[in-house]
FINURO-272180 format. One record per residue: y, z, x of N, C-alpha, C, O, CB in turn. Coordinates in steps of 0.1 Angstrom, whole numbers, plus 5000, padded with zeros to 4 digits. Atoms other than C-alpha are relative to their C-alpha. Last residue first. Glycine has a CB too. Layout:
N
YZXYZXYZXYZXYZX...
This chain:
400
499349964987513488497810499949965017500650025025499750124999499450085001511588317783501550065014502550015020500349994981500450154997508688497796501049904998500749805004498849964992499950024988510388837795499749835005500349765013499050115005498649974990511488807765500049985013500849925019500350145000499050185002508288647748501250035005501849925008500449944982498550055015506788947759500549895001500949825010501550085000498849944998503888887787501350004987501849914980500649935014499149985014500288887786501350095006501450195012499050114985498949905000497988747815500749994984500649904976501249975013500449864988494688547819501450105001501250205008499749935020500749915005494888377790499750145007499350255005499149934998501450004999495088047799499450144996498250164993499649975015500250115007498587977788498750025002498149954994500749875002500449915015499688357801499549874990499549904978501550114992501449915004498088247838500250014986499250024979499850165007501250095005500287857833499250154997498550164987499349865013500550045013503488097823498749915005498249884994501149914992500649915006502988277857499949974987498950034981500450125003501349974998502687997879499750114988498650134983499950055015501250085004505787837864498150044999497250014991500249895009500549975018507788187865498949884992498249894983501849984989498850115006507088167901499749974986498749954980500049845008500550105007504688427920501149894989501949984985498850084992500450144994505688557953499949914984500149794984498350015012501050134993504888837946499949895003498949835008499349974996500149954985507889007937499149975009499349945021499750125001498850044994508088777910500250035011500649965021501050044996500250084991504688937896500849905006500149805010499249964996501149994986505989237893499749925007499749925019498850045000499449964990508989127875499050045012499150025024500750114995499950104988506988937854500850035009501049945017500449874997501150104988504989227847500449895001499649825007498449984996499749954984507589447834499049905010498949875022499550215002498449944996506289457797500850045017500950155023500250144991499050104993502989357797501449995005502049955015500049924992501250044991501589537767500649865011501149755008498549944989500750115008504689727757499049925008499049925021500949904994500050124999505789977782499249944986498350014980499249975015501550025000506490367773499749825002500249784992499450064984501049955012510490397779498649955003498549885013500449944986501350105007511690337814499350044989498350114991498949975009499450124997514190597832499549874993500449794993499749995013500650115009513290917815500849885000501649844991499850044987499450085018514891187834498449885002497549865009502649865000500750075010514191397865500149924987500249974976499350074998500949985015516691537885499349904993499749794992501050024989500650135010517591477920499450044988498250084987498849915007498950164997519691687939499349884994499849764994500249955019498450014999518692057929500849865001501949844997500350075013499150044986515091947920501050014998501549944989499949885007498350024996513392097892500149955010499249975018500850115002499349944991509692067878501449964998501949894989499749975013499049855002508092017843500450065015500350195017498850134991500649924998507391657841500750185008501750235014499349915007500150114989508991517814499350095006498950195001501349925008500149944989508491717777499749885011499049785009499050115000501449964992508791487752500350045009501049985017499149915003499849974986512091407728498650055002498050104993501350095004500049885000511291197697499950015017499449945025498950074990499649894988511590857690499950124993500050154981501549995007500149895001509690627657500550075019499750055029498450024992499449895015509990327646500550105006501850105006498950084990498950115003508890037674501450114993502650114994499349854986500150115009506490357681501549884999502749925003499650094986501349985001506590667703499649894992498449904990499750144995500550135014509690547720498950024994498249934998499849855004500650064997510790927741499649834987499649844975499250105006500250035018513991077740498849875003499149775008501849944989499850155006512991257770500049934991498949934985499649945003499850105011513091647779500649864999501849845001500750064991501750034997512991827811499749934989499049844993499050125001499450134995517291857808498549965003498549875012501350015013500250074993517092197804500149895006500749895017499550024998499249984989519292257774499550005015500549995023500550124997498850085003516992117752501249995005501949895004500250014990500450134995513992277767501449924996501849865006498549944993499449984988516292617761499349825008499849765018499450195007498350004992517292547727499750015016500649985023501150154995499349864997513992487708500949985015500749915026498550145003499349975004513592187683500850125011501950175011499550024989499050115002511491957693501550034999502449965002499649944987499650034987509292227704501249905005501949885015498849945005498649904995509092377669500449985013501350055018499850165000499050035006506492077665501050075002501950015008499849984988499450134992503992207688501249954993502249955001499049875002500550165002503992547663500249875014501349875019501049944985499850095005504892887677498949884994497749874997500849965007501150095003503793197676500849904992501349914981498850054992500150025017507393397688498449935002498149915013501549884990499650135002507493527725499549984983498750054977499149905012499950035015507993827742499749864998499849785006501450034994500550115002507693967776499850034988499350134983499149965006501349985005510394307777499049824996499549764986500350114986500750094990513494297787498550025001498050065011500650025012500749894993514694567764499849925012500149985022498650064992499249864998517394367750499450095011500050145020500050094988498549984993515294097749500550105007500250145018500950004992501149994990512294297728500949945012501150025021498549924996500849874993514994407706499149945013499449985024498950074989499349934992516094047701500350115003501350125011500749985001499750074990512393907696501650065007501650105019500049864996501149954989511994147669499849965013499350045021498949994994499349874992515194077656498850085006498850175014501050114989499150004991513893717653500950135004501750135014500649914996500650054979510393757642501349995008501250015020499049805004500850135000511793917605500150015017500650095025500849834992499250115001511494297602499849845005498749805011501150055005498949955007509494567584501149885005501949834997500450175005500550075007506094417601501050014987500849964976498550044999499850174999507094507634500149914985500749804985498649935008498150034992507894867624500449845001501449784997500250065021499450005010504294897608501449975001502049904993499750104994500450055009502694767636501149984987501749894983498950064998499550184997504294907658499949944991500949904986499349925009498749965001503395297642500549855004501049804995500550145009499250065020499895097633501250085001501650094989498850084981500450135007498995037672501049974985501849894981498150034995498850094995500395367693499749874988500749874980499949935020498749955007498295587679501149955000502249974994500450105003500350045015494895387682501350124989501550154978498050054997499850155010496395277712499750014989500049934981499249895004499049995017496095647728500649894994501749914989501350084999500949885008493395607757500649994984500149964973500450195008501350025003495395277764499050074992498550044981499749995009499650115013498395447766498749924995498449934983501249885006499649945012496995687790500449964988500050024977500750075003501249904996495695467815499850054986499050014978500350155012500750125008499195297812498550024993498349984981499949895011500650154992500895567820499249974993498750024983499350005015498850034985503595837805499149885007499749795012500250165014500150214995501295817772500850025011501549925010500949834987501050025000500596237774499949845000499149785007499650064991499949994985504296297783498449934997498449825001500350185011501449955000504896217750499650005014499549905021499149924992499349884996509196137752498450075002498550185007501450074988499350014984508895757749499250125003498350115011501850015002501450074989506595827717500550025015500050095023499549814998501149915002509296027700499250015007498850115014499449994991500249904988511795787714499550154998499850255004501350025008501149924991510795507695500050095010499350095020499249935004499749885013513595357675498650085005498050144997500149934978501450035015512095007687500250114993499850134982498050015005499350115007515194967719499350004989499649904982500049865007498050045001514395287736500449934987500849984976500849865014499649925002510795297731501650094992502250144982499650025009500150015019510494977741500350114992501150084982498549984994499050095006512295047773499849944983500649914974499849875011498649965007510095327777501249954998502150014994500350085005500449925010507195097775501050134993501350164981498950065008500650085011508194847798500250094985501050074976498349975005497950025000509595077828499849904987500949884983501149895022499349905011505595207821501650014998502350094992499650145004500249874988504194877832500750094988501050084976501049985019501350004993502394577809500850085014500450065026499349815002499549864996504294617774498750025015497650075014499950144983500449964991503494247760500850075010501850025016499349925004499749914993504694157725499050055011498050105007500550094991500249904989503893837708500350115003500950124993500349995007499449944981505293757678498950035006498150115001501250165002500349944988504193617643500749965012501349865017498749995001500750044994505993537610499450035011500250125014500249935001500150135005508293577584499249895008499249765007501349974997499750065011508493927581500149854997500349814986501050064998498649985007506594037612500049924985499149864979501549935013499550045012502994027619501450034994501550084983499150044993499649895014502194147655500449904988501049804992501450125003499750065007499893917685500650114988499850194984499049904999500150055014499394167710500849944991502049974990499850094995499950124990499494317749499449914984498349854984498750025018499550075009500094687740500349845009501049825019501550084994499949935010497794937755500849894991500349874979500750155004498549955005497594697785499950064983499649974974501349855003499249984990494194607799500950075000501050165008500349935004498249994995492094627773500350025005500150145006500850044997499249784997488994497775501350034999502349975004499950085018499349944986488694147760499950145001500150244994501549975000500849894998486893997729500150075011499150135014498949964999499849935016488893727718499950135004500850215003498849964987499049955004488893627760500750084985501750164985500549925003499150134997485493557762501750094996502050194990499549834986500050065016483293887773501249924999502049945008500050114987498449995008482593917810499849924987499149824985501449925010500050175009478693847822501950104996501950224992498049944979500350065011478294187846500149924993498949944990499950024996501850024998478094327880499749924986498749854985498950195001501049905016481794417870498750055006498450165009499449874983499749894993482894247910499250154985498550254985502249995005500749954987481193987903500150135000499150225000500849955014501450015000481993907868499350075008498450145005499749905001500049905010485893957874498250044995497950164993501249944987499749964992485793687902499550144994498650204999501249965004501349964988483893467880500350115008499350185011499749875012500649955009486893547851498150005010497150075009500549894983500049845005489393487879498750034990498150114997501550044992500049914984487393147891500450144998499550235000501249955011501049885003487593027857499650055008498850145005499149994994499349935015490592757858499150145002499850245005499649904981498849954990488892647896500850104989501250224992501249855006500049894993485992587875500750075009500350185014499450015004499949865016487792417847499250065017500050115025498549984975498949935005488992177879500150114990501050184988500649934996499849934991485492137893501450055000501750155006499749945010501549864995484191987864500550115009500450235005498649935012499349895012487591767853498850115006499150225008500049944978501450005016487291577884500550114992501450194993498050065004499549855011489991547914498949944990498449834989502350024991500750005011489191247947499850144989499150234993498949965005500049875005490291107975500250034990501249974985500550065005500449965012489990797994500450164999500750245009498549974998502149935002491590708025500050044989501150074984499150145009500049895017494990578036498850015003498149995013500449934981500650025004496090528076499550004984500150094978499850055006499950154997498590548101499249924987499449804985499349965016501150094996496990848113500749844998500649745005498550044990500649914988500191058111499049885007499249815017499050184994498650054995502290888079499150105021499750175030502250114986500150154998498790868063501049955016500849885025500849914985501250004985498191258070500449845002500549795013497550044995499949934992501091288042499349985014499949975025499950094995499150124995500191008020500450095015500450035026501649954987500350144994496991178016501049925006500849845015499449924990500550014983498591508013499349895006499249875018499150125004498449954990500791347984499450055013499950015023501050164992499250124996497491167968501450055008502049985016500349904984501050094992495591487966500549885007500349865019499049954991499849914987498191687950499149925013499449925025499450164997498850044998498791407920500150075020500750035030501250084986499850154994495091367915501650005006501849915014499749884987501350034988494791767912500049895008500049895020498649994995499549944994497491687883499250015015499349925023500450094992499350084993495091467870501050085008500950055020500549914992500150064994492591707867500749915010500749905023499549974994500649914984494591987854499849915011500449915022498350094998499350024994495291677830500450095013500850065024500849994992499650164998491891587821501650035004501949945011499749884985501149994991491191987818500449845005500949845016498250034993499849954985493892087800499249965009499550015020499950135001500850034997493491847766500250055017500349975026499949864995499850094993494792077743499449945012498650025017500850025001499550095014493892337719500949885008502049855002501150104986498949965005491192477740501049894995500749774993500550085010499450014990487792407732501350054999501750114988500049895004499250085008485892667709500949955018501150015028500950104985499050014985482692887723500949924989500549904977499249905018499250125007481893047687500749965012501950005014501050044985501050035003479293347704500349844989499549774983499450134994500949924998482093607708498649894991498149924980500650184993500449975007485193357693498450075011497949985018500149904988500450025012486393087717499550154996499350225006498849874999498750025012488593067745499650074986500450144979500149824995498449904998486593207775500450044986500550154981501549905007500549845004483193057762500750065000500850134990499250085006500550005011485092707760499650124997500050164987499249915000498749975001486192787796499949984988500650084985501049945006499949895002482892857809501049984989500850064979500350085012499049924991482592537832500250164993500350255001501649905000500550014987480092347809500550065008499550115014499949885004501649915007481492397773499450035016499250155018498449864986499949825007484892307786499650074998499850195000500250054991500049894989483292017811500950114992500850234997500949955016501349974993481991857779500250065010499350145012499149915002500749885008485291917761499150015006499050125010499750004985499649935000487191677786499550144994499850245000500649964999499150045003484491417792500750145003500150225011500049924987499449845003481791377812501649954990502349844991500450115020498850005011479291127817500350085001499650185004500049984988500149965010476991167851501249964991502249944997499850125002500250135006476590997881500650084986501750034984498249925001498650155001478791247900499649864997500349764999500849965017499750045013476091577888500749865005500449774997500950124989500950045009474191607920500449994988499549954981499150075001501149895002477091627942498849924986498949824979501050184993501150054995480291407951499250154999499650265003500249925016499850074987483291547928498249975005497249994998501150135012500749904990482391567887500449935014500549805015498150024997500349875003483991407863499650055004499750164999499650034993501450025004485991127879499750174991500550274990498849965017500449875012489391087889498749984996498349864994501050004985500550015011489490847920499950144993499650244999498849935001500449895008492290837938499549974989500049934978501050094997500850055016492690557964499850134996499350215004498449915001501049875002495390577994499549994981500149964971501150185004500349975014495590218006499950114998498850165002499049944995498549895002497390188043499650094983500250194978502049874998500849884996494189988051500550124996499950224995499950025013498849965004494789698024499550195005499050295000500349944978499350145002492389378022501350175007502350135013500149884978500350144996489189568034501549935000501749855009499049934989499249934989490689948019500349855012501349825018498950165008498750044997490489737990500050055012500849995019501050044992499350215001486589617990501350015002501849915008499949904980500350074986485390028003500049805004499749725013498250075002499549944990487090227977500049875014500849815022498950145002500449894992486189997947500350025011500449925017499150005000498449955002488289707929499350145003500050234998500949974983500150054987484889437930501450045006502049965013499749865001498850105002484789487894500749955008501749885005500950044994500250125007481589607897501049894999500949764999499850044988500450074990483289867922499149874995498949795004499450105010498650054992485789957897499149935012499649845018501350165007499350115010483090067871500849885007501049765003501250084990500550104995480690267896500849874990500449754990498350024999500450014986481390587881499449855000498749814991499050125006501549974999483190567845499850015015500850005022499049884993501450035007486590517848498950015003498650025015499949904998500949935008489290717857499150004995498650094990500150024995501250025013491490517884499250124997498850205006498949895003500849875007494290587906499749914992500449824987500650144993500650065012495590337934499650094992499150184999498949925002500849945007498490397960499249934989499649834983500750084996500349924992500790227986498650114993498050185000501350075004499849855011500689897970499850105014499450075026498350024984497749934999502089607985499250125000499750205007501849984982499850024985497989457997501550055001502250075011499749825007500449894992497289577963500449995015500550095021498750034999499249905000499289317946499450155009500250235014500250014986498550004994497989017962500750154997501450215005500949864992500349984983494389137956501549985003502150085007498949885009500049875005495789167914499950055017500550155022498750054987498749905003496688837916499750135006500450155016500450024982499250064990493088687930501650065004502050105015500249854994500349954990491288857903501349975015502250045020498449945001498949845006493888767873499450085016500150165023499150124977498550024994492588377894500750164996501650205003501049854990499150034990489188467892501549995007502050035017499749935001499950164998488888567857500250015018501150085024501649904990501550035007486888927849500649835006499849755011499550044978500250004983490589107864498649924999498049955010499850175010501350035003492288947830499350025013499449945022499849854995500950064992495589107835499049984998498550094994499950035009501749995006498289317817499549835004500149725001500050044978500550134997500889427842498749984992497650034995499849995015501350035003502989727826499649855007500449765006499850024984499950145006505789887838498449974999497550035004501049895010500850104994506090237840500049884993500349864982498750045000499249994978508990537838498749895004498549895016499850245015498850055000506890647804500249955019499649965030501250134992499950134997502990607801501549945005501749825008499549944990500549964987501690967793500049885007499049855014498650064999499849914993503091047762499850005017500250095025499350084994498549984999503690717748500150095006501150085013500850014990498850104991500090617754501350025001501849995012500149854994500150034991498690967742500449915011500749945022499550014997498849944988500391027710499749985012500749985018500350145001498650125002497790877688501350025004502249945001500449984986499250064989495191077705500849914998501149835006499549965008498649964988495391347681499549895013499749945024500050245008500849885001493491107651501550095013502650065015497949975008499349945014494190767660499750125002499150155013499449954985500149865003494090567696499950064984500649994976501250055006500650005013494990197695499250124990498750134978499349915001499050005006497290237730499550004982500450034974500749875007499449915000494090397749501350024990501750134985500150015012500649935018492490097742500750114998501150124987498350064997500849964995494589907774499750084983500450094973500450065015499549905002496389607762498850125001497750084997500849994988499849935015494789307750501050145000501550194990498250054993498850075012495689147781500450024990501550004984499849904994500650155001493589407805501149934989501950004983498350004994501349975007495289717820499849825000500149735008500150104981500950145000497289767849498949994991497850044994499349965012501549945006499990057846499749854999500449764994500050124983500150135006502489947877498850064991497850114996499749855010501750015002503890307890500249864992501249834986499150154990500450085003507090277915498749964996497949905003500349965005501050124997507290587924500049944993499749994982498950025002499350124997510590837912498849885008499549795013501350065011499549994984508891177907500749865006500949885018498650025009499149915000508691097870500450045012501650045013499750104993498850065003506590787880500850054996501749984994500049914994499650024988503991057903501449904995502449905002498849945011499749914986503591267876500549965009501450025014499150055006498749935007503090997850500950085006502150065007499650084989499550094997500190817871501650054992502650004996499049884997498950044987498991117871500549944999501649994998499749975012499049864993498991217837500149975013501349975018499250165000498550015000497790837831500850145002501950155008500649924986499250144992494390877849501749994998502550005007499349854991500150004987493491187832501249905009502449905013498449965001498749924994494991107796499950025017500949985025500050184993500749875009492890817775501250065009502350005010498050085002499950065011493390517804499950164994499750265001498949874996500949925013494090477839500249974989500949874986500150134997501150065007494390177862499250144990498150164985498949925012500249925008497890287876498949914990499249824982501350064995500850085012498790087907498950114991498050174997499149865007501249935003501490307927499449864992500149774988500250164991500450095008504490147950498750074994498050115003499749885007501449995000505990437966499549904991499649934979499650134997500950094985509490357979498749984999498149905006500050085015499250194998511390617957499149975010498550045019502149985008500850095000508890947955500549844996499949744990498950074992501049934988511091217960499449925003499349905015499050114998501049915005513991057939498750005010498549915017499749954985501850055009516590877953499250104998499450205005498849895007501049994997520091107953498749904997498249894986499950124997500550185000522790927932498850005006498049915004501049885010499950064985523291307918499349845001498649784993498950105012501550004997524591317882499949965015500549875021499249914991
């Protein structure tokens, strides 16, 4: 393995998200090798007591970080937390508008102690007449289009994960890298700032684009024009496939490889145009062919052919499939005292530094007397904060 440091060695981050936004970045940039500190409060941030589907969320979106849990409401957790920003090179937060600057942990109090600061706020909307507003992830789905996209002709539905809060954060990851970028120029940090609002409309830009140019409202994706004569979910023997046939080196490759060179050989489908016109001849001869064998020789026909394919999976069959597993983008992650399973890391490559899963998900506290060591602070000082209350550290670390 290379000894290479990783892209983002050297970067001190402080990670005050919660739910997904917030910690997808802060995940992004501690898979990239930065030094992220997630900072919640003593109890541990809520995000970790989740049920329902976000009971995966702290472990998913928390590895490769240490945790500092802090009372920022007491003076003295206050006091700490200024010492640590004056290291830091970065801040992301998610909370409400105006939360951080109550808490006297807003743009224009750190830059004060700490000029070099680059601050990313995630919010729901950027500066405009909505950026007081609540928002969450489904309310910019319904609000942006992308809900209409997904769902059913008049049944908007969100989509089946939480894209928009991590779109977002992602956004937060790009933001904060040309921030550091201009820094190393000016000398300088500065704010800057990703929302889930303006990220589904960035998502739905083609389908505005497609509007325009129509003259007319586009129908949601269920309900599509057809583009490609064969661009469809099929029913094999023990379960569904994909298959998308989207030129004509496509088509007579299926042809080939499907026992179809009747069709191949119709001069009348030779293009796409034409295939289309004749889908309602093309449809139930597939159909019925697909539906003769199981999803995996239908997949290696489609192979063969080279042809875009893909089974309908489950999230769970993820656990399982050979090429993430042979990647090396996968981490056996701690989802409980109990319970590992591997989790997608973040999904790039680098030739000389690979990504892994350095630091399982933190316990509340976990890592924070190391932080605060670096500070200056002395294991006396920091057992009197967790005797008052103002901090929480494992009985490991603290007897350490």
């Amino acid at each position: 393995m290379s000894t290479n440091a990783l892209p983002l060695a050297g970067l001190r981050v402080l990670d005050f998200g919660h739910t997904v936004m917030g910690p997808s970045c802060g995940v992004v940039l501690a898979d990239l090798g930065a030094e992220v500190i997630r900072v919640e409060p003593p109890q541990g941030d809520r995000t970790r007591r989740l049920g329902g589907f976000g009971t995966g969320f702290f472990a998913t979106y928390n590895r490769n970080k240490a945790s500092l849990a802090l009372d920022l409401k007491d003076p003295r957790g206050k006091a700490v937390l200024e010492k640590l920003v004056a290291t830091a090179d970065v801040l992301v937060e998610n909370f409400a508008p105006d939360t951080m600057e109550r808490l006297g942990l807003g743009w224009e109090q750190l830059r004060a102690i700490n000029p070099r600061l680059v601050y990313c706020a995630l919010k729901g909307y950027l500066p405009g007449p909505y950026e007081k507003l609540p928002a969450l992830d489904e309310v910019v789905q319904m609000q942006g289009g992308l809900a209409y996209m997904t769902g059913l002709p008049g049944r908007p539905m969100r989509a089946g994960t939480s894209v928009v809060d991590i779109m977002g954060g992602v956004f937060g990851v790009v933001g904060i890298l040309a921030a550091l970028r201009q820094r190393e120029q000016t000398g300088e940090g500065q704010k800057v700032q990703a929302s889930l609002f303006e990220s589904v409309a960035f998502m739905v830009g083609q389908h505005m684009a497609a509007g325009a140019i129509a003259g007319e409202r586009v129908p949601p994706m269920t309900a599509r024009r057809i583009t490609w004569a064969i661009y469809d979910v099929f029913q094999a023997q023990d379960g569904q496939v994909f298959v998308g046939v989207t030129s004509d080196q496509h088509w007579q490759r299926l042809c080939q490889h499907f026992g179809l060179e009747e069709l191949g050989a119709d001069l009348s489908l030779d293009s796409n145009g034409q295939r289309v016109a004749g889908r309602e001849r093309i449809m139930p001869v597939l159909e019925k062919l697909i539906a003769g064998w199981p999803v995996g020789e239908v997949l290696r026909r489609c192979r063969a052919a080279f042809i875009p394919c893909a089974p309908v999976a489950h999230p769970e069959d993820l656990f399982a499939d050979p090429h993430l597993l042979a990647s090396g983008t996968m981490g056996e992650t701690a989802l409980t005292d109990t319970v590992r399973a591997p989790l997608p890391m973040t999904p790039l490559h680098f030739e000389n530094t690979p990504l892994t899963l350095r630091r399982q998900p933190p316990h509340v506290g976990e890592g924070g007397a190391e932080v605060l060591a670096s500070l200056g602070l002395s294991p006396e000082e920091q057992a009197a904060l967790r005797r008052d209350g103002i901090l929480t550290l494992p009985d490991a670390e603290t007897e350490a």
